[in-house]
Backbone as CSV, one residue per row, in Angstrom:
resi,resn,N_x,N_y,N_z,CA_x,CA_y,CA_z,C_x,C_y,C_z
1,UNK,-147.668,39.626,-219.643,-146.710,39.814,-218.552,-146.894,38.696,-217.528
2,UNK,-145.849,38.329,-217.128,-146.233,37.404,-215.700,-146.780,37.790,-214.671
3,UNK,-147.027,36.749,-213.894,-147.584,37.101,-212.630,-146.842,37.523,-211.683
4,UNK,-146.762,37.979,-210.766,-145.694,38.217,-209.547,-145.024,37.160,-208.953
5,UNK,-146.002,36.515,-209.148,-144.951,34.730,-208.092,-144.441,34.699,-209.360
6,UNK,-144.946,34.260,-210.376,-143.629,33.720,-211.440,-142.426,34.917,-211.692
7,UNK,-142.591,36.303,-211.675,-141.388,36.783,-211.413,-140.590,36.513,-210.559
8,UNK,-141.186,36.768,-208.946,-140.164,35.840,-207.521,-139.523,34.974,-208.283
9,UNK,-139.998,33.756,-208.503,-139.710,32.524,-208.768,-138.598,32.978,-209.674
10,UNK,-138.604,33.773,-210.955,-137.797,33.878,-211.826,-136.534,34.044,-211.142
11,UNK,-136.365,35.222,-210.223,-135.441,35.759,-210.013,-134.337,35.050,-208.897
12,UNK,-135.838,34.476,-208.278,-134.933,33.379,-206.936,-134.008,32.453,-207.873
13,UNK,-134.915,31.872,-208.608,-133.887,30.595,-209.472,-132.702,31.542,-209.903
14,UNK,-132.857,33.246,-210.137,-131.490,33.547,-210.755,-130.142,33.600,-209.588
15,UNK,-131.022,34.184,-208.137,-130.291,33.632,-206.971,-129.684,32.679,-206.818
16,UNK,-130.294,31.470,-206.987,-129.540,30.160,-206.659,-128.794,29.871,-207.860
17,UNK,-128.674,29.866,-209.005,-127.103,30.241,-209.993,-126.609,30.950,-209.299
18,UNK,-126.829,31.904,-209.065,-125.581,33.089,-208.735,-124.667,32.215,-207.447
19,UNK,-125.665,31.874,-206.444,-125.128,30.929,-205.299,-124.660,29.845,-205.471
20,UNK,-124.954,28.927,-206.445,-124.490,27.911,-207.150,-123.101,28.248,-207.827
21,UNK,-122.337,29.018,-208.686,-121.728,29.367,-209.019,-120.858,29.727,-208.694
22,UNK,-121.250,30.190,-207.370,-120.201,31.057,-206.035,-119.280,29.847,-205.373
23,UNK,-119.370,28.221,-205.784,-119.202,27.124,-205.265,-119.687,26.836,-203.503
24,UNK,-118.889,27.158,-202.843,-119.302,26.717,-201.066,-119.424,28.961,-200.234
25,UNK,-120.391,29.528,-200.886,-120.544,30.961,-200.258,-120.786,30.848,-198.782
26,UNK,-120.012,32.162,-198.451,-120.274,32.068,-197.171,-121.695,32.469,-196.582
27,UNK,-121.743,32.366,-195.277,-122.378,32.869,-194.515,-123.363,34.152,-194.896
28,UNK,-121.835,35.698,-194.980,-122.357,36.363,-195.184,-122.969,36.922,-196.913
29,UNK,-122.851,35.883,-197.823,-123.144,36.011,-198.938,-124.460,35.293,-198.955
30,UNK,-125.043,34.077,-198.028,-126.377,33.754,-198.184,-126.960,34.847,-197.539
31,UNK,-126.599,35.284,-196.524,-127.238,36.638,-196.029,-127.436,37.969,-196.483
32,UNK,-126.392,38.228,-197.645,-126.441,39.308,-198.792,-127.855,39.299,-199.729
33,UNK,-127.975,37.821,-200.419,-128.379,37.360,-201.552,-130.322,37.594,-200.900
34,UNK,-129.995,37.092,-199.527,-131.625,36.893,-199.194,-132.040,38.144,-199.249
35,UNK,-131.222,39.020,-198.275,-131.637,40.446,-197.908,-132.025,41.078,-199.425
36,UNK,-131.619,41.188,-200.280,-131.550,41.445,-202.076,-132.878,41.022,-202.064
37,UNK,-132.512,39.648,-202.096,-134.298,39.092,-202.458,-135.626,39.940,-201.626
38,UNK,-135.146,40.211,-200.681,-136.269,40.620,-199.854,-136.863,42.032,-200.380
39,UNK,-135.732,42.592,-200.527,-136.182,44.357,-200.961,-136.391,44.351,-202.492
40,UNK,-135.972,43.410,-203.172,-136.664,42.746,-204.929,-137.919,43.074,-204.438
41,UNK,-138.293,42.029,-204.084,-140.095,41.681,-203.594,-140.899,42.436,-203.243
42,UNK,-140.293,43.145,-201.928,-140.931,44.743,-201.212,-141.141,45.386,-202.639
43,UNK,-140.034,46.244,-202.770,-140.330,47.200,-203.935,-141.325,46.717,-204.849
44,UNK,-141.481,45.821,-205.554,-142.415,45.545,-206.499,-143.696,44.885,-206.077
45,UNK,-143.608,44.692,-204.569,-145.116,44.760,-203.686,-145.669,43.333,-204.330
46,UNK,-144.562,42.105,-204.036,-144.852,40.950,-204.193,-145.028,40.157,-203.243
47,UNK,-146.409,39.375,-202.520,-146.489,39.180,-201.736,-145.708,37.680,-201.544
48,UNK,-145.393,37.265,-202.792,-144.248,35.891,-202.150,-144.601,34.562,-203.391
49,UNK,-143.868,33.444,-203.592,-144.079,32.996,-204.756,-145.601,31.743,-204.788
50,UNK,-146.464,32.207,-203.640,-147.428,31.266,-203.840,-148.819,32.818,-203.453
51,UNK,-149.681,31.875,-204.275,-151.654,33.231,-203.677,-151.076,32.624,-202.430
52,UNK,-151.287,31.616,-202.003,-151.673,30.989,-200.644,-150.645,31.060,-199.862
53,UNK,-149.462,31.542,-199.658,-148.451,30.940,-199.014,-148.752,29.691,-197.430
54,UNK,-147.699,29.184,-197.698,-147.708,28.331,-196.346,-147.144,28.407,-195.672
55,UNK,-147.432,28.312,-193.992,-146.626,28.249,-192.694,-145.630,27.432,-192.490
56,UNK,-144.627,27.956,-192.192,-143.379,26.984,-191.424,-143.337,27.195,-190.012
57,UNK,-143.125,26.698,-189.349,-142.838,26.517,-188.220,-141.692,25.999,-188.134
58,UNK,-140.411,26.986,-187.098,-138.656,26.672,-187.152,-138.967,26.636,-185.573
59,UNK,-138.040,25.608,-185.412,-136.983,25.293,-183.793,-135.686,25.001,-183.818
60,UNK,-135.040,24.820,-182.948,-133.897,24.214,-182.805,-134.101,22.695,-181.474
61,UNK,-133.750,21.985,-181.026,-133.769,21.101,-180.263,-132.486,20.905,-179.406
62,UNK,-131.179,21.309,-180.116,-130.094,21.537,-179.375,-129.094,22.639,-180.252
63,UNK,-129.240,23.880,-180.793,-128.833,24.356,-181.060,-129.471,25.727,-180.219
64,UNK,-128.577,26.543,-179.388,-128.543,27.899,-178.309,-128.385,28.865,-179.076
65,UNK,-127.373,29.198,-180.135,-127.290,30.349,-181.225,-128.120,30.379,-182.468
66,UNK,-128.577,29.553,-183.166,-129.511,29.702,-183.965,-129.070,30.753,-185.601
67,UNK,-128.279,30.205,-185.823,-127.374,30.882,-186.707,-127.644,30.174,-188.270
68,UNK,-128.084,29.017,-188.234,-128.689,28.223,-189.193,-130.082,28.945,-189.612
69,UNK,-130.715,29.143,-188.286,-132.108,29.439,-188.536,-132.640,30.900,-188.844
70,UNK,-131.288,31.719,-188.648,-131.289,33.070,-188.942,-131.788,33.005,-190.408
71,UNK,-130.200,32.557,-191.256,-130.057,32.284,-192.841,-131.491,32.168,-193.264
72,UNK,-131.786,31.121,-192.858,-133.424,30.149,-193.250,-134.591,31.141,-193.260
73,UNK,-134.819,31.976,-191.878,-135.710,32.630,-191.589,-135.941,33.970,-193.215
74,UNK,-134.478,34.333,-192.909,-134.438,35.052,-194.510,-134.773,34.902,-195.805
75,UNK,-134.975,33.698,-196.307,-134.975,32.781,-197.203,-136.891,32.669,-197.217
76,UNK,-137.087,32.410,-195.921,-138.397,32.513,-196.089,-139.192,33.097,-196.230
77,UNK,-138.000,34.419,-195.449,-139.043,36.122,-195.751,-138.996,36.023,-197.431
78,UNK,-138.136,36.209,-198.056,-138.199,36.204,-199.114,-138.447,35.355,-199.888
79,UNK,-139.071,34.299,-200.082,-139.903,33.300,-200.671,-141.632,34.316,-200.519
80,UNK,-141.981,34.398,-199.341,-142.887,34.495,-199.057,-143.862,33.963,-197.803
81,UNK,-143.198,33.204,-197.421,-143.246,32.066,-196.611,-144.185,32.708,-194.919
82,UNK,-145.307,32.021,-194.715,-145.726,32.612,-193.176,-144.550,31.415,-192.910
83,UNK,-144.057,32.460,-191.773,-143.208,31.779,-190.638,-143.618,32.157,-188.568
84,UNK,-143.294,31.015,-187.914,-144.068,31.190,-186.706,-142.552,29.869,-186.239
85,UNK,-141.465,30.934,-185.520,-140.196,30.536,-185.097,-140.684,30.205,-183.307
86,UNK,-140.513,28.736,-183.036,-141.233,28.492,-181.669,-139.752,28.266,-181.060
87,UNK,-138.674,29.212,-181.640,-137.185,29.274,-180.217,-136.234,27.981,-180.197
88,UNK,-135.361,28.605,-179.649,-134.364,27.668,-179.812,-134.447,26.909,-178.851
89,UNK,-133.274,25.663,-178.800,-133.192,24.847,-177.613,-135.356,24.634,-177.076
90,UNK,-135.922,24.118,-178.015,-137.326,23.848,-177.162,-137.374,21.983,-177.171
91,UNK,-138.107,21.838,-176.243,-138.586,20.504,-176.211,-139.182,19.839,-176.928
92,UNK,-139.098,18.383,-177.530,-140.044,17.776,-178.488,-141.169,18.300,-178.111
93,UNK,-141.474,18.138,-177.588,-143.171,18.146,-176.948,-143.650,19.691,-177.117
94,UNK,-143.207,20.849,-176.689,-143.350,21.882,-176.972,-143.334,22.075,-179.083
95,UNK,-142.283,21.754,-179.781,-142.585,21.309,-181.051,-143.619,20.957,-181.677
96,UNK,-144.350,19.390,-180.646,-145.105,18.776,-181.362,-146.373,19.843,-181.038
97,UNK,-146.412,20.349,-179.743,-147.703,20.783,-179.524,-147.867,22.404,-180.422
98,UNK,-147.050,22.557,-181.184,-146.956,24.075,-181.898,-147.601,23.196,-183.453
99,UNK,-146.911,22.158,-183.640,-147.299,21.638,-184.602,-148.902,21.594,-184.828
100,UNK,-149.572,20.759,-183.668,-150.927,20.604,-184.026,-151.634,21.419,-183.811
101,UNK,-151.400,22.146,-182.824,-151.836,23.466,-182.835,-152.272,24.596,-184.217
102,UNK,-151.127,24.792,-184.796,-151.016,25.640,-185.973,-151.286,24.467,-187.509
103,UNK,-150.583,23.330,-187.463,-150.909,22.477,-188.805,-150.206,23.214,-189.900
104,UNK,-148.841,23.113,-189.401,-147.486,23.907,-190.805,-147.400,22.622,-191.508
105,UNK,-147.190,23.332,-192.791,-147.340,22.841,-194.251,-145.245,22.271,-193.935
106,UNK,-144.556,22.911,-193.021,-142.894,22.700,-192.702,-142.932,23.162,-191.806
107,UNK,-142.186,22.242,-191.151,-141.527,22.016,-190.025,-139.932,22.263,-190.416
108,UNK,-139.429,23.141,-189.446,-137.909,23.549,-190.139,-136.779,23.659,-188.952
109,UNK,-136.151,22.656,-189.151,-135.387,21.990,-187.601,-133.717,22.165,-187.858
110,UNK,-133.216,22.685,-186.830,-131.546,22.628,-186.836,-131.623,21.608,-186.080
111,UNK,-130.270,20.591,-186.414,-130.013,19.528,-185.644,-128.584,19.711,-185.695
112,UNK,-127.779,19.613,-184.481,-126.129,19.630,-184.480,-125.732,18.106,-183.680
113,UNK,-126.325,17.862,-182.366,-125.987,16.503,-181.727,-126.540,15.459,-181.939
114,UNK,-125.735,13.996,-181.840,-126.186,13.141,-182.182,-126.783,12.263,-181.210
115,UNK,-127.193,12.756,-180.075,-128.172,12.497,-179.415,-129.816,12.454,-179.637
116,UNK,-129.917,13.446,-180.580,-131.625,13.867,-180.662,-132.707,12.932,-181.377
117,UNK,-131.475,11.631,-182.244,-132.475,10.811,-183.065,-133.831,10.530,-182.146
118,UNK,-133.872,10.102,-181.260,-134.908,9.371,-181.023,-135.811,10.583,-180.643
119,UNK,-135.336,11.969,-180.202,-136.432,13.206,-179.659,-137.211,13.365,-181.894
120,UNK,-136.300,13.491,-183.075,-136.397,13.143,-184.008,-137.658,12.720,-184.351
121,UNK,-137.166,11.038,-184.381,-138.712,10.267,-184.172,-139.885,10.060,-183.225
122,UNK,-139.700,10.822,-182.628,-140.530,11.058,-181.751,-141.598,11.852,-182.395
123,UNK,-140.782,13.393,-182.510,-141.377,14.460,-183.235,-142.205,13.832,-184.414
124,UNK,-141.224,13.377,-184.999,-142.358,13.024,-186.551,-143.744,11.817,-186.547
125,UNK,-143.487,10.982,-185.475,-144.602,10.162,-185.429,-145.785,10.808,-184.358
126,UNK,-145.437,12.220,-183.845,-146.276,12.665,-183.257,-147.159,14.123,-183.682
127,UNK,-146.459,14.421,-185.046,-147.146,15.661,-185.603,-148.467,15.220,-186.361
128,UNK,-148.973,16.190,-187.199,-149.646,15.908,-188.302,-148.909,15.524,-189.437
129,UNK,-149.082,13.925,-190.077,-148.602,13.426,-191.382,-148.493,14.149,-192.367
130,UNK,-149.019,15.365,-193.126,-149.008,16.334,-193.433,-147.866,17.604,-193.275
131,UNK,-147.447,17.481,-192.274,-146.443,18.713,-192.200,-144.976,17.610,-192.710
132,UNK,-144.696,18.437,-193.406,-143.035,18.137,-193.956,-142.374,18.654,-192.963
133,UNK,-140.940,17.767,-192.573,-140.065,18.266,-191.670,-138.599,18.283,-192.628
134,UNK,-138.209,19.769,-192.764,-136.739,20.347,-193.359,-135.870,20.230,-192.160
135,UNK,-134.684,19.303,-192.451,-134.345,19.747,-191.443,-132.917,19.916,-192.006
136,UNK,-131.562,20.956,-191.038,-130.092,21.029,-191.704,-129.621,20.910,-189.907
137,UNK,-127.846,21.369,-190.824,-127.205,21.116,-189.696,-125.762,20.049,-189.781
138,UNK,-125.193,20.303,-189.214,-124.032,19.433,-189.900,-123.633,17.870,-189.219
139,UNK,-124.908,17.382,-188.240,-125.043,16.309,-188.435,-125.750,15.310,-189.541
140,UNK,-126.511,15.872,-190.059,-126.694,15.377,-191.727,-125.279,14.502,-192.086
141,UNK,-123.915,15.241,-192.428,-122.996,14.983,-193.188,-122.395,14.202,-192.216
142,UNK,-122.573,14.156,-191.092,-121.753,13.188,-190.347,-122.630,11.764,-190.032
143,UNK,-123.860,11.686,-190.661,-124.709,10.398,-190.761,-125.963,10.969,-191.301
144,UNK,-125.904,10.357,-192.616,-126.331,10.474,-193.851,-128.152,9.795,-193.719
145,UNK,-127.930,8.659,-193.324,-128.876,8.167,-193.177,-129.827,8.338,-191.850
146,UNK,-129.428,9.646,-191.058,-130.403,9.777,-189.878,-131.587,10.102,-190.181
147,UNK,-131.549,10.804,-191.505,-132.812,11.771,-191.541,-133.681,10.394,-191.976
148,UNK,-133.350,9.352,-192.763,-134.585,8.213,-193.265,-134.952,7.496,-191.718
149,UNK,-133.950,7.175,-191.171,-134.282,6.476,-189.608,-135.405,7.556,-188.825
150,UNK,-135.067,8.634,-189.162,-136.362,9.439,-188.358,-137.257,9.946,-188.958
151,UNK,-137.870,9.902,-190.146,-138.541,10.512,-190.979,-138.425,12.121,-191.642
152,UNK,-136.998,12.263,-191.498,-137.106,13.727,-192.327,-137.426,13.744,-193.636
153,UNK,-138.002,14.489,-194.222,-138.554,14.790,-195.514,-137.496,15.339,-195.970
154,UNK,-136.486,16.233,-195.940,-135.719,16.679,-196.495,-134.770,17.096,-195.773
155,UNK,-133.599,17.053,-195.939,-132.182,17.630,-195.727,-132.003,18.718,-196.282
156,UNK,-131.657,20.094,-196.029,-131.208,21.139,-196.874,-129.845,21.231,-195.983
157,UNK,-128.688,21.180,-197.245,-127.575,21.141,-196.596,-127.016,22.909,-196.475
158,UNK,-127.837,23.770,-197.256,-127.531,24.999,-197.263,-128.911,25.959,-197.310
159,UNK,-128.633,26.847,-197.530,-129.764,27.962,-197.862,-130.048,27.765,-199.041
160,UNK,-129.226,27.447,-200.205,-130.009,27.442,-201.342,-130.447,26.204,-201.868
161,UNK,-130.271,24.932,-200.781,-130.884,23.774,-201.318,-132.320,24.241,-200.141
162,UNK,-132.390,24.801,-199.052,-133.712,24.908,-198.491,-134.390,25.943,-199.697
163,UNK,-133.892,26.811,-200.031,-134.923,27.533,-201.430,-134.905,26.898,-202.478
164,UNK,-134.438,26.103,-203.110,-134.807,25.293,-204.226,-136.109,23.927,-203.544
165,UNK,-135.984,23.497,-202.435,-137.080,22.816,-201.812,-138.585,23.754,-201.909
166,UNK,-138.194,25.013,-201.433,-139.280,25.562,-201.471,-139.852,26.186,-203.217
167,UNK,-138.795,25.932,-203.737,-139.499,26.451,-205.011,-140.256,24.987,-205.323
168,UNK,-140.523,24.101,-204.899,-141.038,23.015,-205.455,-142.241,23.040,-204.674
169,UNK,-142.787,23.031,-204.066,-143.866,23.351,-203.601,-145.005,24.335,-204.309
């Protein structure tokens, strides 16, 4: 029989077909799919798809509703994921200092204005080299190449490209 993470794992990957398939799902269908995932896991008393799981640490920098980070937060419950959400609208500096503080394995950032590059690089040349920074948001698609100018590790343009990131880990 498998192990419990390789079941998670099984079933998430059957998630992301199902979401994949669905072509552009909404909102409330990444929010269906996670919640599913979550009570999968509960019931069968799976503590998440790693022994060790790792910390994320989520902000926003100019996002007040946090509606990105809702989705995400879900995604992580159900991965497995320790999560430690340091609020919306916070300051680089408040960021960086959660960062070294704690030493997350992800860093998980909404970005909407195109003001923040340089708060961005800031952030990343001031964390631990070690923490990966996820970041979404629909300035991504409106300049493609911000995330290499500031060091993002990854773009997740949805919920199920941030859970296929995390299944790689």
């Amino acid at each position: 029989m498998d192990s419990p993470e390789t079941q998670l794992r099984r079933r998430i990957s059957e998630t992301l077909n199902t979401l994949k398939a669905a072509g552009r799902p909404s909102r409330t269908a990444f929010s269906d799919e996670a919640t599913a995932l979550i009570r999968w896991r509960h019931a069968r008393n799976i503590g998440g798809i790693w022994k060790n799981p790792p910390l994320m640490i989520t902000a926003t920098l100019d996002d007040g509703w946090g509606h990105g980070l809702e989705i995400i937060h879900l995604y992580a419950e159900a991965a497995g994921l320790r999560l430690l959400p340091l609020g919306l609208l916070q300051t680089p500096e408040h960021i960086i200092a959660g960062c070294r503080k704690h030493a997350p394995k992800i860093l998980g950032l909404t970005i909407l204005q195109f003001d923040t590059e340089d708060a961005l690089a800031y952030i990343r040349n001031s964390i631990p080299p070690e923490t990966q920074i996820v970041a979404g948001g629909p300035l991504f698609r409106a300049d493609p190449e911000l995330a290499g100018r500031t060091g993002i590790d990854f773009v997740a343009k949805d919920a199920g490209a941030f859970m296929g990131y995390l299944m790689t880990l």
